[in-house]
SELOVO-121259 format. One record per residue (C-alpha): x, z, y; residue in one letter. Coordinates in steps of 0.02 Angstrom, whole numbers, plus 50000, padded with zeros to 5 digits. Each point is the difference from the previous one (the first is absolute). Layout:
XZYa...
***
This chain:
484425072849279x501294996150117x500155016750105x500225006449819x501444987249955x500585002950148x500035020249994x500904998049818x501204984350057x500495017250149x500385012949875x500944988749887x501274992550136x499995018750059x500685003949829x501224985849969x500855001750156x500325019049977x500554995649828x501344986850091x500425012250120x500575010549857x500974989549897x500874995650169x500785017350017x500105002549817x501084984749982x501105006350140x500405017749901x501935001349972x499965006049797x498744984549947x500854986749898x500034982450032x499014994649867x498535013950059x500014990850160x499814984449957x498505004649921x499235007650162x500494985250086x499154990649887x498415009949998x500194998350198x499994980450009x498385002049888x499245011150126x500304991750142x499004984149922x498525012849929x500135005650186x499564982450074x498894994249860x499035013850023x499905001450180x499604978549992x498515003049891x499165010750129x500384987650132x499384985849913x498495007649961x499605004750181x500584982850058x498604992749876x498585010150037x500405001650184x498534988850049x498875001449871x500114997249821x500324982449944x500234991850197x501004986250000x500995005250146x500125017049902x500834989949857x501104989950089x500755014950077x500445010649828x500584982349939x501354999250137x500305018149981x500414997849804x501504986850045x500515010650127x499855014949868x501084987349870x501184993750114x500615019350056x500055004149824x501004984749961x501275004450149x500155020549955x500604992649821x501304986750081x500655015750100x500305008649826x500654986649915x501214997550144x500755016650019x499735004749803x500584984049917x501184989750131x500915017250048x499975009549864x500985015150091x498694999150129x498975018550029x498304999949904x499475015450106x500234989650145x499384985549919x498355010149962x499765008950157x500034981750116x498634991349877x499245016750005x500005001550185x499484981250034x498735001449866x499235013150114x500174992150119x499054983249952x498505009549930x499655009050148x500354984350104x498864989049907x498515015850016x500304998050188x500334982850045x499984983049894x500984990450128x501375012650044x500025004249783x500504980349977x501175000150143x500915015349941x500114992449808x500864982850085x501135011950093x500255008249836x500444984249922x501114995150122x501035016449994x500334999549819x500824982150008x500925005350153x500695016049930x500184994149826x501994996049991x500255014750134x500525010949830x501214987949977x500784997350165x500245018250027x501045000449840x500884987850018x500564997350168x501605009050050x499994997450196x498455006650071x501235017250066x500624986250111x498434994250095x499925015650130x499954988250149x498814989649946x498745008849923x499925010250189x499914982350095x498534996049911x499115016149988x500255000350203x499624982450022x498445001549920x499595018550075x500464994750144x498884983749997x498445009849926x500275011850174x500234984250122x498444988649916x499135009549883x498315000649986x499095020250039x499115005249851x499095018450031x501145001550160x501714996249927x500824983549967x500204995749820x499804983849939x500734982450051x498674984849974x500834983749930x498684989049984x498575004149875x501305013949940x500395018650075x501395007949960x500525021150026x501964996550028x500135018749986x499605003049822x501364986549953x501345005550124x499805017649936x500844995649838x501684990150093x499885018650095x500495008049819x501174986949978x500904999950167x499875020649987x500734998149827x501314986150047x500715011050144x500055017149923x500674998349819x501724997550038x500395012150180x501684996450058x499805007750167x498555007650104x499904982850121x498924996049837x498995014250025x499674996650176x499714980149963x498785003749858x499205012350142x499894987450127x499104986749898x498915011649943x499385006150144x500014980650062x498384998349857x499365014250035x499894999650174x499244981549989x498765004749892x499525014950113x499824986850134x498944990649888x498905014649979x500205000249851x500375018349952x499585001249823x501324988049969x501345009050108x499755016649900x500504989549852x501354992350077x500555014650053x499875011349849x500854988949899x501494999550110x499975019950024x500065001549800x501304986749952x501135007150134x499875016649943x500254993249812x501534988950041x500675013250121x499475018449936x499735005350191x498415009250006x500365002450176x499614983750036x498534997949887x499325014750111x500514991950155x499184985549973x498345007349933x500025009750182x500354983550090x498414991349913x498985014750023x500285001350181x499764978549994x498525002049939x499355015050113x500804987350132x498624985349940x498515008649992x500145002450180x500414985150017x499034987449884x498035002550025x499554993749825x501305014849922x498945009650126x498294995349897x500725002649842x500545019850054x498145004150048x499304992549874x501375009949875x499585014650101x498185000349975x499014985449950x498275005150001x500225001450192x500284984650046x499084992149841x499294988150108x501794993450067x501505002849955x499505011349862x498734989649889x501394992749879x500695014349945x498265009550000x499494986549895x501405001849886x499805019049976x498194996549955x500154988249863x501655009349945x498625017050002x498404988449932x500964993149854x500635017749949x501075003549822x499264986449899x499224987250122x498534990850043x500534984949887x500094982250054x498944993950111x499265017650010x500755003750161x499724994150177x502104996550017x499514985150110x499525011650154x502065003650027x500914988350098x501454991049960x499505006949822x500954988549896x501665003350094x500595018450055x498495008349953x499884990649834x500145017649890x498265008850080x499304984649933x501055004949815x499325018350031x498104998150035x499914988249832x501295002449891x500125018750050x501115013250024x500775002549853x500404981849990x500615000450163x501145013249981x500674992249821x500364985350124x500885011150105x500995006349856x500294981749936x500995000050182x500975012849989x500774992349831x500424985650080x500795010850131x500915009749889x500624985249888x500844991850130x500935015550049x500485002849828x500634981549964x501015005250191x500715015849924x500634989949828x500724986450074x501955001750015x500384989650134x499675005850184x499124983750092x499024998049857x499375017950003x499604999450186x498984983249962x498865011249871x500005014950103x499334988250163x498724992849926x499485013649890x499725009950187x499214984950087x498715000449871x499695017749999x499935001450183x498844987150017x498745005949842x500105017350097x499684991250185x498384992049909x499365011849917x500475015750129x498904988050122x498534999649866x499865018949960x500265004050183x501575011549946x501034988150157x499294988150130x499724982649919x501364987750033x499274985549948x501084997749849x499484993049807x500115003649850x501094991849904x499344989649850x498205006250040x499484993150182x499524985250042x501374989950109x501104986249943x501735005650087x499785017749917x499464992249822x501664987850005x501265012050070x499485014049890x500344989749846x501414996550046x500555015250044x499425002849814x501354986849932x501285006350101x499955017049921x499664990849816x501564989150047x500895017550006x499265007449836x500894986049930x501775004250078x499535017349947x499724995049796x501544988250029x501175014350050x499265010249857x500224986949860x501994999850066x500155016949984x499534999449833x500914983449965x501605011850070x499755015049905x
***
């Protein structure tokens, strides 16, 4: 009865998300009205909770016959499961009520896609791992009250173009302590420990990064700004590359590669500095001997499967086991990859969700990705397009660093995915991220409405 609830509980997420997936792109078509979409955003927000009640059932059911049927320990388990089931559902409908009724201009595609995302990501957190499941919903909780008036800030304030200096103080002060007294994590140094609390500076300091890139480049007077900008730059990335921590200097230094080309129009440059990190990064894996594991096991796995190669082996297995439509939940033996609810949290999406589903997830990224460019493209004035444009290419540099690294399509770089892994730094800093870009949906509908006012 329960392999069978579980097999029908597969098909039916299978189907909802590729139905979500649709409306995603649908909604995005230039010649559908605004009333049409509202409707598919609609039908979205009611998908994403048929997504989680669904996939909640399942787990609930395993939790309660885990031990045998009627165990009290069995009991006691699916008991704590169903508040943790209630109290994400409660927090995925304070996120829409935040963004949907308190900013009405906010974007319900990008509304949608985060619950839609984190919903994801708590069901296939709670199948893995009840501690790390609660953990993550706390961090949840504590990332929509921190990001909550972020909307608001970003419309409001008028004098973040004037905080260059400071945003690059702190984002070297903190890169800078991370490479001095960090502690190694998987051979580069990542986190700093303050008390019962860890903390990844990087994924914080990468969104000053937009903001300093942003604050320097909108307004080019002369090319000294160029060659500041440059400088600085270089001053993260090069501390993070001392911190090991390579994954995070490729996102660094995309980001700075594309906003200079967008602020200056110089592909030379862009081209310059994509030779530069190429021949950086030939540079480190000569250099650094955990890049050096990562390249053989990218190279070929199976060779080394009992080394270097076993995480990534184990990844392309479950990814291969789980094939188009999955094993289902609990199905699948996702346990058996390290670091599984971190960077190689989507072979664990792919062996029970399955392929399909992972691929609509895929596609649920690429919106994102291509919302934030678009909000970047419609906003009139020039720092806050390079904000949009920033973060829209931090995000998808690091959804393509994590999942490249799953898929073996580019060495892992020990990078998350955002919304979906475990890990409270990446959880807080993507939603905020998030609000940013909602704070500039909002400047977007405001310069619209006075437009209209005007004409």
């Amino acid at each position: 009865m329960l392999h069978l609830l579980t097999t029908i509980s597969k098909f039916t997420m299978i189907f909802i998300m590729a139905l979500y997936t649709y409306f995603s792109f649908k909604a995005l078509m230039p010649r559908i009205s605004q009333e049409s979409s509202a409707g598919l955003y609609k039908k979205q927000t009611a998908l994403v909770m048929l997504l989680f009640i669904n996939g909640y059932i399942v787990i609930l059911m395993h939790t309660l016959y885990q031990n045998g049927e009627g165990e009290a320990s069995s009991v006691t388990a699916a008991q704590m499961m169903l508040v943790l089931f209630l109290a994400e559902l409660v927090l995925l409908r304070i996120l829409f009520i935040i963004y949907k009724y308190f900013y009405g201009a906010a974007s319900d595609a990008l509304v949608n896609n985060m619950c839609m995302l984190l919903a994801v990501g708590f069901l296939i957190l709670s199948r893995l791992s009840w501690d790390k499941a609660l953990r993550q919903f706390f961090l949840a909780v504590a990332a929509v009250i921190l990001t909550a008036l972020i909307p608001l800030f970003v419309r409001k304030l008028k004098f973040l173009n004037k905080l260059a200096y400071l945003y690059a103080i702190i984002g070297i002060g903190g890169l800078g302590l991370v490479a001095v007294a960090g502690s190694t994590d998987y051979g580069a140094k990542l986190n700093i420990s303050l008390g019962p609390v860890t903390i990844q500076p990087s994924e914080f300091i990468k969104i000053l990064f937009v903001f300093f890139l942003a604050s320097m480049l909108y307004n080019i007077k002369d090319i000294r700004q160029i060659y500041v900008a440059t400088a600085i730059a270089g001053i993260h990335v090069l501390l993070l590359v001392a911190a090991r921590d390579l994954g995070g200097a490729a996102i660094f230094g995309v980001t700075f590669l594309a906003m200079l080309y967008v602020a200056t129009g110089r592909l030379s440059l862009f081209l310059g500095g994509m030779g530069l990190g190429m021949a950086g990064a030939f540079v480190a894996s000569k250099i650094f001997t955990h890049v050096q594991n990562r390249i053989v096991a990218w190279k070929d796995p199976l060779s080394v499967i009992d080394s270097q190669g076993y995480q990534v082996a184990q990844s392309l297995f479950a990814i291969g086991t789980g094939g188009w439509m999955g094993s289902g939940l609990y199905e699948g033996m996702p346990e058996k990859i390290p670091v599984v609810t971190k960077d190689f949290i989507f072979a664990a999406i792919s062996e029970e969700m399955g392929g399909i589903f992972a691929l609509c997830l895929i596609f649920v990224c690429i919106n994102c990705f291509l919302m934030f460019f678009n909000i970047s493209m419609q906003i009139r004035d020039k720092f806050y397009k390079l904000i949009a444009l920033g973060l829209g290419t931090v995000y998808g540099i690091q959804t393509f660093l994590t999942l490249g690294g799953v898929i073996r399509f580019i060495p892992s770089t020990g990078v998350t995915l955002p919304l979906v892994s475990y890990g409270g730094s990446s959880l807080i800093s993507t939603m905020i991220l998030f609000a940013v870009i909602q704070g500039l949906y909002c400047l977007r509908e405001d310069q619209k409405r006075e437009e209209e006012e005007i004409y």
